[in-house]
N, C-alpha and C positions, 0 to 999 in steps of 0.2 A: 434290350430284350435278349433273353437266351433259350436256347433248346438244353433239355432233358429228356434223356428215355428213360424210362420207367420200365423199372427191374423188376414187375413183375409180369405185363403184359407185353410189354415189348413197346406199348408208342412211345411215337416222342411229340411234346407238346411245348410253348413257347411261358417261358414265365418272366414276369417285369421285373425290375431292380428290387424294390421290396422281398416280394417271395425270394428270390435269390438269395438276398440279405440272411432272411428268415432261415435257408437250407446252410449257410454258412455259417450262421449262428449254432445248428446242430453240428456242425464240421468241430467248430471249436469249443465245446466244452468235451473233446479230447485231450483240451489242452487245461481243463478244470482237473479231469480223472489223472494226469500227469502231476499238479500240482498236490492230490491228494497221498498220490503213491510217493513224492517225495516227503509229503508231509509224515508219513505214515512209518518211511526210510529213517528219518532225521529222527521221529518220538524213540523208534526201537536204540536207534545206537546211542540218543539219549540216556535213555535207558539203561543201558546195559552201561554205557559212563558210570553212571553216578551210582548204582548198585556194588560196581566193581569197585568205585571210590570207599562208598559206605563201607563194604567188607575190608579194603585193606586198611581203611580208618580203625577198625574196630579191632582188629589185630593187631595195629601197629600200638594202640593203650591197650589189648590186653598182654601185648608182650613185654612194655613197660612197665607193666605193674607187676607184673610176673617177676618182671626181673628185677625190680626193688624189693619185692618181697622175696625175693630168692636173696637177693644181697642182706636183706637185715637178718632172712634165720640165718645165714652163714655168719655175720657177725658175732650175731648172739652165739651160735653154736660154737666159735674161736674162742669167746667167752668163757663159755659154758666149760672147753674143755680146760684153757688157760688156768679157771679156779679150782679144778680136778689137779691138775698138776699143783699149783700151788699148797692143797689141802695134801697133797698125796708128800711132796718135800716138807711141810710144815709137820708130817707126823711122823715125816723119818729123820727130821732135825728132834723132837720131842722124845721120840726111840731113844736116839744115840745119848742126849742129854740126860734122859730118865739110866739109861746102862751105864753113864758116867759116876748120877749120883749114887746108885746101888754100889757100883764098886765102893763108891767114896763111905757109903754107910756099915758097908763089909768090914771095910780098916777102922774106924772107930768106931765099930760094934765089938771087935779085937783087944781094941785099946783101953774100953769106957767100961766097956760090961753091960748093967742093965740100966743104967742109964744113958748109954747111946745109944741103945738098943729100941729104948721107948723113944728117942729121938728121931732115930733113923726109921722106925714104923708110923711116926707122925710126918713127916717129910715128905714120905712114899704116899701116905694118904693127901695129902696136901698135893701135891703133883699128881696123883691121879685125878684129884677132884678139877684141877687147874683143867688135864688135858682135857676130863669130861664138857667143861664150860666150853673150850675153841671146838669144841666137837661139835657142841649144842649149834655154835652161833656158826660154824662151819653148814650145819645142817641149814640154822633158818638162812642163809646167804644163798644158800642153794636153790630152797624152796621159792627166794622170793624170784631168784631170776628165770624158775619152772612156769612162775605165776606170768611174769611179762612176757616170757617166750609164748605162753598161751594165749594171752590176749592179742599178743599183733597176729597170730595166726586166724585167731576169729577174726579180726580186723582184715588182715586178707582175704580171709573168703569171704566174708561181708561186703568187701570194695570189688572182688571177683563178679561173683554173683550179679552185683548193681550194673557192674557196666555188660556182664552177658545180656543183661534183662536190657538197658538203656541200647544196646548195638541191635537187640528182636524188634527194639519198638519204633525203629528207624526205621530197619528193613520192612516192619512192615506196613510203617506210613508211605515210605517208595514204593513199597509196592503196587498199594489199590490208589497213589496219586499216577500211575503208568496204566493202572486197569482202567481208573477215568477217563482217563485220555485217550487209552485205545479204542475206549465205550463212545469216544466225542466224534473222534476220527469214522468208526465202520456208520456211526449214522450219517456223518454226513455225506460218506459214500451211498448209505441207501438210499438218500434225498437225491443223491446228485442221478441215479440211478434211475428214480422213477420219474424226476424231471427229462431225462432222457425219454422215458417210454410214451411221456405225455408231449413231448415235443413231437417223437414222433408218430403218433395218432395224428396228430393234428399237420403233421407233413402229407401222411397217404391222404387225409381228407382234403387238402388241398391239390395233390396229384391229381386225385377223381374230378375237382372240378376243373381243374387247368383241362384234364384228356379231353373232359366234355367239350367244352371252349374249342380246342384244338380237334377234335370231332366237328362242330358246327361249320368252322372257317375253311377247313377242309374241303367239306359239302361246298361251300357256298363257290369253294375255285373252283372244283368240276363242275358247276355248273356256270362258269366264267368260261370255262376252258370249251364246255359243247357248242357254247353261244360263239365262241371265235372261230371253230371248227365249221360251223354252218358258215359262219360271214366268209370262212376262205374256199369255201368251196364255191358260193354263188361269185365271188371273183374270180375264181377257175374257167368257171360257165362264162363267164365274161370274157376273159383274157382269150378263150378258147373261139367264142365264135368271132372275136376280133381278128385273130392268126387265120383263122378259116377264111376269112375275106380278103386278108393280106398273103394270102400264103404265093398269090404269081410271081412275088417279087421277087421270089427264090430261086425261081426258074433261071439258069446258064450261070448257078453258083454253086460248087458243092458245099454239100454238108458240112464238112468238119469248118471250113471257111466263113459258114454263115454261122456255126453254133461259137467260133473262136471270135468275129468281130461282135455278136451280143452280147457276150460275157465281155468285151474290154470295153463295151461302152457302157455300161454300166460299175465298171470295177473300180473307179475312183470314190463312187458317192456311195453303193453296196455293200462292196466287199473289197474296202482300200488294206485288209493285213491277209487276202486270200491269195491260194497258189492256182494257176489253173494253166500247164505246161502242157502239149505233146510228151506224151510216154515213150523216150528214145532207149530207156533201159531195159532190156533183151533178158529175162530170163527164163530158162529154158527151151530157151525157141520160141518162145513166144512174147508179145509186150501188148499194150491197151493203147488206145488211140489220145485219149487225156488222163491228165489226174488233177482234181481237187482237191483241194486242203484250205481250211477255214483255220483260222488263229484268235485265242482272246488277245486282251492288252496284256496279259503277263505271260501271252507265247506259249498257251497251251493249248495242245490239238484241240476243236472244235466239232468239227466234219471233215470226213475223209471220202470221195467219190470214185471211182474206175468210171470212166464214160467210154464208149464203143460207139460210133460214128458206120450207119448204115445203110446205104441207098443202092440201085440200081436203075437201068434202063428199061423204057416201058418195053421197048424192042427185044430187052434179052431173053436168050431162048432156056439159061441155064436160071431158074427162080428158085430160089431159097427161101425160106418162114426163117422168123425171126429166133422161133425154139434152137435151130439148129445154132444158132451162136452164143446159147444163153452157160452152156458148158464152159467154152474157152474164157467168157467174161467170169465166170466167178473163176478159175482158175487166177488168171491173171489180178482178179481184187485181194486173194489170197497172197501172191506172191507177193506182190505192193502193200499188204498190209494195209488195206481200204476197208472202210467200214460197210458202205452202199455200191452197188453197181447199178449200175444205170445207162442202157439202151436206146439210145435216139438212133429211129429206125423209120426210113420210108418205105419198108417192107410190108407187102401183105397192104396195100392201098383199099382194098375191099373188106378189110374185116374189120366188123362194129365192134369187137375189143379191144381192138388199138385204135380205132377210131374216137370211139368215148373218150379220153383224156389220157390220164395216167394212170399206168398198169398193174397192179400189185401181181408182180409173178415169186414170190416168194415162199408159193406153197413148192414150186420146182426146187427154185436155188435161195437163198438164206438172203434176205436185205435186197433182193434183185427189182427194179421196176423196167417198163418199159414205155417211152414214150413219141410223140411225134412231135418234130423239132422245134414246135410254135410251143411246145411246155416245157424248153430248155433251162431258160430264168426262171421259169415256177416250181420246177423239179426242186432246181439249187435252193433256192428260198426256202421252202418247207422244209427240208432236209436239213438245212442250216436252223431254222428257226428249233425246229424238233431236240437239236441236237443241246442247241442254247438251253432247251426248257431241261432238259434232262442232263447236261453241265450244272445249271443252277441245283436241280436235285441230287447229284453225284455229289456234289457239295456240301448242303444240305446233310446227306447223307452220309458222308465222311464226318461233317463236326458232330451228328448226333453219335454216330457211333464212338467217336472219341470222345463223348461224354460221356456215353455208355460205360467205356471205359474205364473214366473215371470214377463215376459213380460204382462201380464195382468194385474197385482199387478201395473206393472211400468204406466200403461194406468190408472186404477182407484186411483194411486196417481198423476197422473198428472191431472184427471179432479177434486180430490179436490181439489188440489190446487188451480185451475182456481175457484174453485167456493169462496174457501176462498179468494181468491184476491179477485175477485170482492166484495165477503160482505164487507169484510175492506176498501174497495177502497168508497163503499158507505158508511159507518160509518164514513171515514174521509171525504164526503165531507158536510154529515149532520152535524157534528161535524162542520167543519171550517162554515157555513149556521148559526149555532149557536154560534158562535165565534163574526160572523157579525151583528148578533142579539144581542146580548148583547154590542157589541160597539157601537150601533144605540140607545139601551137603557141609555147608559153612557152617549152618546151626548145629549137626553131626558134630563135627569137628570142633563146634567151640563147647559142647559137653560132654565129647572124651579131655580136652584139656582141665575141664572142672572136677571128672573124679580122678585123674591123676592129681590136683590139687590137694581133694579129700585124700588121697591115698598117703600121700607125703604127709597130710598133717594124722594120720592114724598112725604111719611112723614115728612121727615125733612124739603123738602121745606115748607110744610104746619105751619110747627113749627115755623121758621121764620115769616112767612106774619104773623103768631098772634102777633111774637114780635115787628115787625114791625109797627104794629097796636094800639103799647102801646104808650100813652100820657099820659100829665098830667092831661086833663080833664077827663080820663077814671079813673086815680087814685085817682082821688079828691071825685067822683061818691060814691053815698054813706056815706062820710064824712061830717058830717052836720057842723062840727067847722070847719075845713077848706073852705067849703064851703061859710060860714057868713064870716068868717076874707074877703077873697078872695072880697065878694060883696060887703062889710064895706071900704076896698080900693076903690074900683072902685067908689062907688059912693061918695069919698072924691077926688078923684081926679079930678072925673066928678066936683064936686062943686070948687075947686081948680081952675081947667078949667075956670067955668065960670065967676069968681071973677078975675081972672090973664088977662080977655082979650083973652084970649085961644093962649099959648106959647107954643112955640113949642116942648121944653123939656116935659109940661104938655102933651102935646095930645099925644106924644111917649106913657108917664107912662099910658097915659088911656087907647090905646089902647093895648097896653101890658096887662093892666088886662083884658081887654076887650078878647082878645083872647089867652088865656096862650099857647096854644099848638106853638105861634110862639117862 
């Protein structure tokens, strides 16, 4: 069995091993709300793992692919320029050899007359037509590697694009597979929450019937306690007119002598751990005739008494009342640190208040009785018994309120706790707020890296239409000897033309110089 006080009314009432069970039971699903806040801890940093994984996965293939596609336009583009250079020496090797042959057609146009002449204008034609051909297939050589360079580029941003989309649709299966779980986690907090609140309903309901219970049994010992209170007082009346019959035996004994040999005959079987000394300790001038001291088995004060030992002779002329020493005796209980004082006094023989029994004078002085010597042992006993009952209750009363205790300790760790869930419950939802936030940043970030992708391929396109745009009359531009050879044909062939009747072969070659880009 245990005592509990109840925090809201204040009793304390007695509950069996079960109900106790039962209140521990609600003690520990503190330790369910613990398990949920690590669970809750563990899902977040989960979380935030494999998200941080996903993202650096998803950059580390698109920085790969970035950079193989950066490594092939670079190749291509080495390419690209490699056959620039080579088209560009293959037409200043064609130059030099074409300015070789003119000299050469110069001196045997010198030597021959007009039949070198038509030789050396057949020659020049024949060599222009030549260079036209490496020009043409120079052009389609160009075109074709314009055409590859374009398609790995779509191919790029085709392979781009797929795995932007393929790294969104991760991100956002992680995502609402962390939203489900946070959605699994706050219910089971709700459950565990209203499982609390239904526990405890049915804790106060159980409090009320326990107080009740512990209300009934209550009753039933003050009404235990009136019944023993009667039966000690008709032993009083007993004890009392027995000492009244007995009392001549007293006669040529003092006081303190007859009260000192009753207390040790009875002190073995009584009161075998009690103290009951003559008072030799003197303070402030003054000291008490005994002192009592009652002890449990574990050597804690029980009862504490100051006794005053008082009689006189019938003959004396100087008579004193009993009032007159009720001052010094609480004095001296006080200095002794006595709980009762108590009066045995043959004083005042005529008066039916001290004659009656024993005395409650403690409306004077605080704990004070006073009695006549035949209620010496009955004083003590009550006094001790009194003390015992209210030992037992100081007890009693100590382990309720250290239950007290506890059960309030158990009330303000369970609203930290509640306060700490909640801060962590808002920490991790800022936290996962922030999770999201930075995924939306990632996303940011991986479609500024897509139109710098596009950017670079609208450069290239732009790179092409220059090349595109390259002719032979753009490369001649500036070339002033290519340019006189080129006109030096034309207008021989123009004269050729006119002298031939204008043939058909002839007007090709003219037009041909006429416009070299064909």
């Amino acid at each position: 069995m245990s005592e509990i006080k109840c925090p809201h009314c204040g009793k304390a009432f007695t509950v069996d091993e079960g109900q106790y069970a039962e209140l521990l039971s609600q003690v520990r699903t503190k330790e369910f709300e613990q398990e949920v806040h690590a669970r809750l801890s563990q899902a977040e940093k989960s979380r935030k793992q494999e998200i941080a994984l996903a993202v650096s996965k998803a950059e580390e293939a698109l920085r790969a692919q970035l950079a193989e596609r950066d490594g092939k336009l670079a190749a291509q583009e080495e390419r690209l320029r490699a056959r620039e250079a080579e088209l560009e020496l293959a037409a200043r090797n064609e130059k030099a050899e074409l300015e070789q042959q003119l000299q050469a057609l110069k001196a045997q146009a010198e030597s021959q007359g007009e039949k070198a002449q038509a030789e050396r204008e057949l020659a020049v034609s024949k060599a222009v037509a030549a260079e036209a051909d490496r020009l043409r297939a120079a052009e389609r050589e160009r075109d074709e590697l314009a055409q590859q360079l374009k398609a790995a580029q779509e191919r790029a941003a085709v392979e781009s694009q797929l795995a932007v989309s393929q790294a969104l649709a991760k991100a956002k299966d992680e995502q609402a597979a962390v939203e489900r779980e946070r959605d699994e986690l706050r219910n089971a907090a709700e459950r565990a929450r209203d499982e609390l609140k239904s526990q405890s309903q049915r804790a106060e309901a159980e409090l009320a019937r326990v107080q009740a219970e512990a209300q009934a049994a209550l009753a039933e010992k003050l009404a235990a306690k009136d019944e023993l209170i009667a039966d000690r007082e008709r032993e009083i009346e007993r004890i009392q007119d027995m000492r009244a019959r007995l009392s001549t035996k007293m006669l040529g004994e003092s006081l303190e002598q007859h009260c000192e040999v009753e207390f040790n005959r009875l002190r073995p079987t009584a009161f075998p751990r009690a103290y009951f000394e003559k008072d030799n300790e003197v303070m402030e001038g003054t000291k008490g005739d005994f002192v009592f001291r009652d002890f449990d088995e574990e050597g804690n004060e029980i009862v504490s008494i100051m006794f005053e030992m008082k009689n006189e002779a019938d003959d004396s002329t100087h008579r004193k009342t009993n009032e007159s020493h009720f001052k010094k005796l609480d004095s001296d209980r006080r200095k002794k640190g006595c709980e009762y004082a108590v009066l045995v006094s043959l004083l005042e023989p005529e008066s039916e208040l001290y004659n009656a029994g024993i005395t409650d004078v403690s409306y004077r002085f605080e704990k004070m009785y006073v009695i006549r010597p035949q209620f010496f042992i009955p004083i003590i006993t009550l006094l001790r018994n009194a003390a015992l009952s209210s030992l037992g209750y100081r007890k009693e009363l100590e382990a309720v309120r250290q239950q007290n205790i506890d059960v309030t300790r158990f009330e303000d760790q369970l609203a930290d706790f509640k306060e700490k869930f909640g801060r962590n419950y808002r920490l991790a939802s800022e936290r996962f707020q922030k999770a999201i936030d930075e995924i939306d940043k990632s996303i940011e970030h991986l479609q500024k890296i897509k139109e710098h992708l596009i950017g670079s391929e609208r450069n290239l396109r732009l790179a092409n239409d220059k090349a595109e745009d390259l002719t032979v009359k753009r490369l001649t531009r500036g070339n002033p000897t290519m340019k006189a050879l080129l006109d030096e044909a034309r207008e021989a062939k123009a004269a050729d033309a006119g002298t031939a009747g204008g043939g058909g072969a002839d007007v090709a070659d003219a037009k041909l110089l006429d416009d070299p880009e064909e």
